[in-house]
C-alpha positions in Angstrom: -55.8 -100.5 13.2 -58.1 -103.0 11.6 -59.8 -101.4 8.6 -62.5 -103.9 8.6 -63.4 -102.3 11.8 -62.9 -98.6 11.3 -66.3 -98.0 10.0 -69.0 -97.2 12.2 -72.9 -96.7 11.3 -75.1 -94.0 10.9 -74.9 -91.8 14.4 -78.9 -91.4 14.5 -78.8 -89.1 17.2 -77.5 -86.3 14.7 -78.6 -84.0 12.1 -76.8 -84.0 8.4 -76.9 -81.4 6.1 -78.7 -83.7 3.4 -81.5 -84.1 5.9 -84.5 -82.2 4.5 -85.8 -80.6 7.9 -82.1 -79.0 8.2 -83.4 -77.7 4.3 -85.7 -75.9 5.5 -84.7 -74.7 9.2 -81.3 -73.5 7.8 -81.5 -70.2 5.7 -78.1 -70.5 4.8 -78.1 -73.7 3.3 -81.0 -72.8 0.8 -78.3 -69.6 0.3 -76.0 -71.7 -1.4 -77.4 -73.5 -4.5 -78.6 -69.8 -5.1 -74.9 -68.7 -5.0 -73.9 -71.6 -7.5 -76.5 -70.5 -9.8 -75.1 -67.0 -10.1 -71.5 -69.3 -10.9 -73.0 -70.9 -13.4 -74.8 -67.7 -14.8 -71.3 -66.2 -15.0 -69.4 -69.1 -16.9 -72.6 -69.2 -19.4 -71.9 -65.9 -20.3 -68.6 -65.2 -20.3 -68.1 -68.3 -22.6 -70.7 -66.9 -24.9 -68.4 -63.6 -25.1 -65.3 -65.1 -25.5 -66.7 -67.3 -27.9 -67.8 -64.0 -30.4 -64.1 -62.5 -29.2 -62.5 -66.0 -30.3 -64.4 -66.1 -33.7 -64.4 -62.3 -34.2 -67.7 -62.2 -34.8 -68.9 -59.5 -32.1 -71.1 -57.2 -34.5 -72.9 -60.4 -36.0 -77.1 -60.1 -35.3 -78.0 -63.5 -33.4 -80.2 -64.3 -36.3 -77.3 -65.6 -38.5 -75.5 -67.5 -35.9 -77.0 -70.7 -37.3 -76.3 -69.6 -40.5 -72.9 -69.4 -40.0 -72.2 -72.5 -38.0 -72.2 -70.7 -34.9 -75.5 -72.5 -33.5 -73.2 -73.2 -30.3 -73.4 -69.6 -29.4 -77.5 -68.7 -30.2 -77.9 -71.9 -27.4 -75.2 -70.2 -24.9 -77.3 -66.4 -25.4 -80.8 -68.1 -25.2 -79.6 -70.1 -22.1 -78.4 -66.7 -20.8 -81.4 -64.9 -21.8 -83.8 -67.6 -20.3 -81.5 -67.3 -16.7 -81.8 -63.8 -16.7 -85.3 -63.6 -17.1 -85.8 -66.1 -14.2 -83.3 -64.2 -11.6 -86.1 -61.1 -12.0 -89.6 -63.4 -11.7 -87.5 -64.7 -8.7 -88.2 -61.1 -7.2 -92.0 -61.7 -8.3 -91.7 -65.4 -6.4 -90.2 -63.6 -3.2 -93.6 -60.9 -3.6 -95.7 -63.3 -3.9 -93.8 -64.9 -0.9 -94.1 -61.6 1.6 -97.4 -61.0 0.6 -98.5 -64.3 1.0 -97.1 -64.2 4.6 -98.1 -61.0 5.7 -94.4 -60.0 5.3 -93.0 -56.3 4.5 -91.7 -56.4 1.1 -88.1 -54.4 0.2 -87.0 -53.8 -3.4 -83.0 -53.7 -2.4 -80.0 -52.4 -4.7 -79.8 -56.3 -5.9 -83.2 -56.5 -7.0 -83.0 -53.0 -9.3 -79.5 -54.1 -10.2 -81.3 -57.7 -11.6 -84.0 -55.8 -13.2 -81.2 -53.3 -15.2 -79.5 -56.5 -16.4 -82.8 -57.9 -17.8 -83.0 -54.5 -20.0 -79.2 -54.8 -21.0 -80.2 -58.7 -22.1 -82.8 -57.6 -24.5 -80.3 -55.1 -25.9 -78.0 -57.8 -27.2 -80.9 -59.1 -29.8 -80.9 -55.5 -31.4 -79.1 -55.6 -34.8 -76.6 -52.6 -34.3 -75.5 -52.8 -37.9 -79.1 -52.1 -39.0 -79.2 -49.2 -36.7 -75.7 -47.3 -37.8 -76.1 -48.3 -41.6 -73.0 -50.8 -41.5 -71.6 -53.3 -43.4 -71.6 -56.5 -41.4 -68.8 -57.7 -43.3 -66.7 -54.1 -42.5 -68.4 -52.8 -39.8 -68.8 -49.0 -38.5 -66.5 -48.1 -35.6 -69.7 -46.8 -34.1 -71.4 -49.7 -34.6 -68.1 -51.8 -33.3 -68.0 -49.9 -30.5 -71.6 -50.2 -29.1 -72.5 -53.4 -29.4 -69.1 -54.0 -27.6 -70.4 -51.6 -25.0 -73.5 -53.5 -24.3 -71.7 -56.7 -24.4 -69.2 -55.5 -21.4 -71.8 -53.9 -19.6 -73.6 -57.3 -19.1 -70.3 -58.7 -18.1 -70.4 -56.3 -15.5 -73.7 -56.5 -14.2 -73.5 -60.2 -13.8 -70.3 -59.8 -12.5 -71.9 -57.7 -10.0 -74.4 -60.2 -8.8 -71.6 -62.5 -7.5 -70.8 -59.3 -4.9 -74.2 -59.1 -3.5 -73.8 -62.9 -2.6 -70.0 -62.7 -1.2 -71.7 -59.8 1.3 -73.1 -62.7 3.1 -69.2 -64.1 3.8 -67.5 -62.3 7.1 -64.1 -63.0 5.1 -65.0 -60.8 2.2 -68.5 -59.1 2.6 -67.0 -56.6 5.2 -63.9 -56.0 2.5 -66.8 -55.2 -0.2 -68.4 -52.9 1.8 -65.2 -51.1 2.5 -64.9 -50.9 -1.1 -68.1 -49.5 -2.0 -67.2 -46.6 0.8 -64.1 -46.0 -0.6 -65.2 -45.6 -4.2 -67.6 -42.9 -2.4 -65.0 -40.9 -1.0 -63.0 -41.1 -4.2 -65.6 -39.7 -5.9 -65.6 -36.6 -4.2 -61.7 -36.1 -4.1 -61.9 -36.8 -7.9 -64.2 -33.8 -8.0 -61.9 -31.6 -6.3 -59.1 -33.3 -8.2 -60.9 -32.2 -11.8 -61.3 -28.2 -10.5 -57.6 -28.3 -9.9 -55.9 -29.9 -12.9 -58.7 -28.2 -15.3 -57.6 -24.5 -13.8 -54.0 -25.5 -14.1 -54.8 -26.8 -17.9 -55.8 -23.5 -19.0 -53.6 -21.3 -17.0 -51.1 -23.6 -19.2 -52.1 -23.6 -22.0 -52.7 -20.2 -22.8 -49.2 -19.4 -21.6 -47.5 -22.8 -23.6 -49.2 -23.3 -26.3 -46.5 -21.2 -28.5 -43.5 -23.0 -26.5 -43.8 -26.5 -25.3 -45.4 -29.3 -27.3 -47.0 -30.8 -24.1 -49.2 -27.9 -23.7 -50.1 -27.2 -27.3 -54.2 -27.2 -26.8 -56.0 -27.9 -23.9 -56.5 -31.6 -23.7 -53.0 -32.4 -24.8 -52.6 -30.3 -21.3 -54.8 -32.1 -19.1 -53.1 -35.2 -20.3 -49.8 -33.8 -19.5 -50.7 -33.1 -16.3 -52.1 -36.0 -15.5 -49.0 -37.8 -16.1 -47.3 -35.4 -13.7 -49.6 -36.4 -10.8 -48.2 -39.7 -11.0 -45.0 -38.1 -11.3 -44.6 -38.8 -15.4 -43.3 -36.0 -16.4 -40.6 -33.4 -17.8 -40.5 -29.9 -16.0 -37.8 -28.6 -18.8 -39.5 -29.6 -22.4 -40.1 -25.4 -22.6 -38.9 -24.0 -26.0 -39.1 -20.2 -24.0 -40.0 -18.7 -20.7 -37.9 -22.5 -19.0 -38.3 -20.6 -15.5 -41.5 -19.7 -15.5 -42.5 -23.0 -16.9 -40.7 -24.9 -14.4 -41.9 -23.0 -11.3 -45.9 -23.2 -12.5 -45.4 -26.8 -13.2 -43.9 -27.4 -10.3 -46.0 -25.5 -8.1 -48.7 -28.1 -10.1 -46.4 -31.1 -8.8 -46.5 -29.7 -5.0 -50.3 -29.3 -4.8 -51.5 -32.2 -6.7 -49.0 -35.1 -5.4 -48.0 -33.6 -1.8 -51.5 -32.1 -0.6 -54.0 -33.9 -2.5 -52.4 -37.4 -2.3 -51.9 -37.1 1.4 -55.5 -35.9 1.3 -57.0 -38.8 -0.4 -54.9 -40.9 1.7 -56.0 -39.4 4.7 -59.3 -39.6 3.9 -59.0 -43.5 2.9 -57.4 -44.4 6.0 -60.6 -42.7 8.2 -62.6 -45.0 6.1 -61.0 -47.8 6.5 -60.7 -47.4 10.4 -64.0 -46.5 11.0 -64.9 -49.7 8.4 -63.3 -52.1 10.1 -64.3 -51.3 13.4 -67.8 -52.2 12.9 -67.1 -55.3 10.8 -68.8 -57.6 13.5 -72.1 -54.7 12.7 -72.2 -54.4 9.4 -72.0 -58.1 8.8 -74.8 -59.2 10.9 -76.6 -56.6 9.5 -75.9 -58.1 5.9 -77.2 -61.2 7.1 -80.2 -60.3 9.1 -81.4 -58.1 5.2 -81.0 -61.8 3.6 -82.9 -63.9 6.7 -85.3 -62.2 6.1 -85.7 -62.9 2.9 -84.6 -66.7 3.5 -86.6 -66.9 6.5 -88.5 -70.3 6.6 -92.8 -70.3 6.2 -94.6 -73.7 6.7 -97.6 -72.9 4.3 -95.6 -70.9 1.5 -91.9 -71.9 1.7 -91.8 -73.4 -1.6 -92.1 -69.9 -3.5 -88.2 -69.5 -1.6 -87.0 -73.1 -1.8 -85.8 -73.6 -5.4 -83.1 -71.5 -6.9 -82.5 -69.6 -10.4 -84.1 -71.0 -13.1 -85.7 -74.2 -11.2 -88.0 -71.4 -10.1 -90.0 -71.3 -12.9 -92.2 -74.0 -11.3 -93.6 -71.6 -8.6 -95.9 -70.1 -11.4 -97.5 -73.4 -11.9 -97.6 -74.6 -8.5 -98.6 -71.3 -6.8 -102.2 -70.9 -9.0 -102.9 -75.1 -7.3 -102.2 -73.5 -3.7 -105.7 -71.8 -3.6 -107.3 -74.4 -3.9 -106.3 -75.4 -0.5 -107.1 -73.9 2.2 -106.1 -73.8 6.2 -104.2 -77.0 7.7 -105.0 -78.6 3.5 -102.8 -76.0 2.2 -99.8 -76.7 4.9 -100.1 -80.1 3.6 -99.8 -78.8 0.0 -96.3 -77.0 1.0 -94.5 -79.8 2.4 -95.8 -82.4 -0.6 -94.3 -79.3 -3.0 -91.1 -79.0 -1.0 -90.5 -82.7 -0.5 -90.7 -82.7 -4.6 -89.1 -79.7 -4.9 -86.1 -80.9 -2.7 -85.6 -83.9 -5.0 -83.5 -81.7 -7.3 -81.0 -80.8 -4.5 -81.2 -84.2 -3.0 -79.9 -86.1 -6.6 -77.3 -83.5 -6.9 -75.9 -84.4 -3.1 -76.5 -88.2 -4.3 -74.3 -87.6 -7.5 -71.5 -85.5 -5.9 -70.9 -87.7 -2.9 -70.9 -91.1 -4.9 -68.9 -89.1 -7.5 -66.0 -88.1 -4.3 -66.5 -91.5 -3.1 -65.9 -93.3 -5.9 -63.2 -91.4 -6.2 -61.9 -91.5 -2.6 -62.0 -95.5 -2.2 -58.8 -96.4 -4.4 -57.1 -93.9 -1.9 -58.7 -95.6 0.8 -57.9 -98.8 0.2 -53.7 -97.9 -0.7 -54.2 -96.2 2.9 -55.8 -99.2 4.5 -53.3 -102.0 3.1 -50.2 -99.2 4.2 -51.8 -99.5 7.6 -52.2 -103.3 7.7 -48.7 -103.9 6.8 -47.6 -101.6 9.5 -49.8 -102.9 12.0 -48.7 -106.9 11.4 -45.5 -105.9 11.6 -46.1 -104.9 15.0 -48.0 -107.6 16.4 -46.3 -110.8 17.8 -47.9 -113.3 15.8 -46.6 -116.1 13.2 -45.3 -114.9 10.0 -47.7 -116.7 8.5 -50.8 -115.5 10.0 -49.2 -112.3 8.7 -49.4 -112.7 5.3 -52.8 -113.9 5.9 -54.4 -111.0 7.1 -52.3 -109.1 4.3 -53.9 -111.5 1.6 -57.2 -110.0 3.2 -57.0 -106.6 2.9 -55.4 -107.0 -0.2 -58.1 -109.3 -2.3 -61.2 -108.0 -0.1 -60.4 -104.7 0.8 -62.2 -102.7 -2.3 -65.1 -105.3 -2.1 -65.7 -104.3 1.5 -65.1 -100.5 0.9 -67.4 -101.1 -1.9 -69.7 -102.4 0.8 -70.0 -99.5 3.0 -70.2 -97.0 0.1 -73.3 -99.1 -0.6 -74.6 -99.0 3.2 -73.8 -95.3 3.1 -75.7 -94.4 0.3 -79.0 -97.1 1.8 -78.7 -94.3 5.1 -78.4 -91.1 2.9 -81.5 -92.2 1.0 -83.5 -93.8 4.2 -83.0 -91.2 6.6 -83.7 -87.8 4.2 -86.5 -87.3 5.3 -86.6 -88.8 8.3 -88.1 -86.7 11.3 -85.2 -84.0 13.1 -86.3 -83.2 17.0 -83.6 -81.1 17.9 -84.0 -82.0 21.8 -84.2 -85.6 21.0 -81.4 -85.6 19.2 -79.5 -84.0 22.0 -80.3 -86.1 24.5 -79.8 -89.0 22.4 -76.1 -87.9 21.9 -75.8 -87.2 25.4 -77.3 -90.8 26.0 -74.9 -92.5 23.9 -71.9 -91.0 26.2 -73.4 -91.2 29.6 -75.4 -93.1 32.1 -78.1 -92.3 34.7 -75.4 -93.8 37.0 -72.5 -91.4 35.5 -74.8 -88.2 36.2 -75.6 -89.2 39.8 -71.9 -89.6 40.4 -70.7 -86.5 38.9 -73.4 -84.4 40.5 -72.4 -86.0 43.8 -68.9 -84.8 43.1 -70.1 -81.3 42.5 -72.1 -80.7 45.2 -69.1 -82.7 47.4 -66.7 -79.5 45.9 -69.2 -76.4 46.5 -68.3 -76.1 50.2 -65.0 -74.7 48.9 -65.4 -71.3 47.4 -62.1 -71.3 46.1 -62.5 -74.3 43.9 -61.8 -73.8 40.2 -65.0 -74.9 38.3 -62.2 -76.1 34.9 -60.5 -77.9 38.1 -63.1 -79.8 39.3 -64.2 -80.6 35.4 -61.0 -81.8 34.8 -61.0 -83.9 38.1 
């Protein structure tokens, strides 16, 4: 219970995840700063849109964004713009990568889905009010209505970056999946569903038309009917023939909400079963498609080390790596990643001073709540009490500002420090046992195998 005791060194004997050999052994780390990237691509944008939304300023041509004090938002597009166009030479960077390595190159539904948004970016500089004839000032609904279009289907794609990383989560990547099968299957029943309510819309309407205001021309129909399938709707607004109106319409109702819904229900609920029963499957399977493309080299790693848009450097470093060849060029890559992995390492450095600067005023309430409780438990003089009080109290953020300070002379010290995997093991397992401690617990064993009924937890526990 003494704080000024509860702080113990740097376990050498294990790896940390701000080591730079668990960098590179561990796809999944290198996984992540990609994944905050794609974060980051999403807030850039969507503050760019809400920004025009905000200042109702949708149909404006980027060219006159500075002109109207709107500079804020040319940065935010050209930002976007610029990330964009690094996410698809980051497909070139993983080609250059497999082909390098003598690896089999895949261009997946990400990649083409990257490669679409680029083409949707460059849309966004067109000047829509140029192309429809429009006013700026009073624009065309037309014109309205497209560059709105290509605005939201930008949203979208980058939205739909964001899925292909959560695939990579168990908690969500199997749900995504089950999604994507779903929307497959509803495709089809929506196929069926547009036979039926388009042969019930005519047979309708050309009996209707004259009699009931719902069915007065054929898309006023559909729509009718469509609010019937979700049980909207008024079987008796029928001016003549009310019987024959409400038994057809009915008869509509029946088919479309008893035997279709409990088909697409059906059908749903097969998808879902057989879904979920391979989640363990289709989840490794997810992640073995992204090892490989994470998957560690010693003589090209760089090309996959840095994410989107720190990526741009590959095209000047990767020209330099020919001119070094065999155990040189080996050398080459871990001088580039070591760099490279200086733009990681700061960030680690700034977040974890950042939560510890943060953490230590907590810390030292904790520790001085602590102390208090602990002297009040010893059986010492009053006195000597207070004392050790009066410590904590006028030396406790001094000290805690102490070990942050040792903490961060490890962090930096022991980055790139070396990681043998069985060393460390058998350093941890050196630290907890002796050669004396083995002999006797072997001798125990072997004392115990006689007995074939012994419990193996038993004689652990013993």
């Amino acid at each position: 219970m003494d704080p000024f005791q509860n702080f113990d060194p740097l376990d050498t004997s294990k790896n940390y995840f701000y080591q730079f050999d668990v960098w590179t052994d561990s796809s999944s780390l290198r996984f992540w700063p990609e994944s905050i990237s794609t974060i980051f691509l999403i807030l850039i944008y969507n503050l760019f849109i809400w920004s025009l939304a905000d200042r109702q300023i949708i149909t404006m041509h980027y060219s006159k964004y500075s002109e109207t004090g709107n500079g804020d938002l040319l940065n935010l597009l050209y930002i976007y713009t610029f990330w964009i166009i690094m996410i698809v030479l980051n497909i070139i960077n993983q080609y250059m990568f497999v082909f390098s390595t003598k690896r089999k190159f895949r261009l997946d539904y990400w990649q083409i889905i990257d490669i679409i948004t680029l083409g949707f970016v460059f849309s966004l500089y067109f000047d829509i009010n140029k192309i429809f004839g429009s006013d700026p000032d009073n624009p065309l609904e037309i014109a309205f209505l497209s560059r709105a279009g290509l605005l939201c289907a930008n949203n979208v794609l980058v939205w739909m970056r964001i899925s292909g990383i959560l695939l990579s989560f168990k908690e969500v990547g199997p749900m995504i999946s089950l999604i994507y099968e779903m929307l497959i299957h509803l495709s089809k029943y929506l196929i069926l569903y547009s036979l039926w309510i388009m042969c019930s819309a005519a047979i309708m309407t050309i009996i209707f038309f004259r009699y009931s205001p719902m069915c007065s021309e054929f898309s006023t129909t559909i729509f009718y009917l469509i609010g019937g399938f979700i049980s909207n709707f008024d079987a008796r607004r029928f001016s003549n023939f009310l019987l024959l109106g409400e038994c057809i319409f009915m008869m509509y109702v029946v088919v479309s909400g008893i035997l279709l819904i409990n088909l697409l229900i059906a059908s749903l609920t097969s998808v879902y079963e057989e879904t979920m029963g391979k989640v363990d499957a289709s989840h490794r399977s997810v992640l073995i498609q992204y090892y490989k493309r994470y998957k560690w080299e010693p003589n090209y790693g760089y090309l996959i080390f840095l994410t989107t848009p720190l990526n741009i450097l590959n095209y000047i470093v990767y020209p330099i790596s020919f001119f070094f060849k065999g155990g040189k060029r080996l050398i080459f890559n871990q001088y580039v990643v070591n760099f490279y992995y200086l733009f990681y390492f700061s960030l680690i450095l700034l977040f974890f001073s950042a939560i510890t600067l943060v953490v230590i005023p907590l810390c030292y309430i904790k520790g001085l709540v602590l102390y208090i409780g602990r002297q009040a438990e010893l059986k010492i003089e009053a006195l000597i009490k207070v004392l050790n009080i009066l410590k904590w109290i006028f030396l406790g953020i001094p000290f805690l500002l102490y070990i942050f300070v040792r903490d961060l002379y490890y962090i930096i010290t022991s980055v790139f420090k070396k990681i043998h995997i069985g060393e460390n093991s058998m350093g941890r397992i050196r630290k907890y046992l002796t050669p004396e401690d083995v002999i006797v617990f072997l001798e125990f064993i072997h004392s115990k195998n006689n007995n074939s009924n012994t419990d193996l937890h038993v004689i652990f526990n013993e």
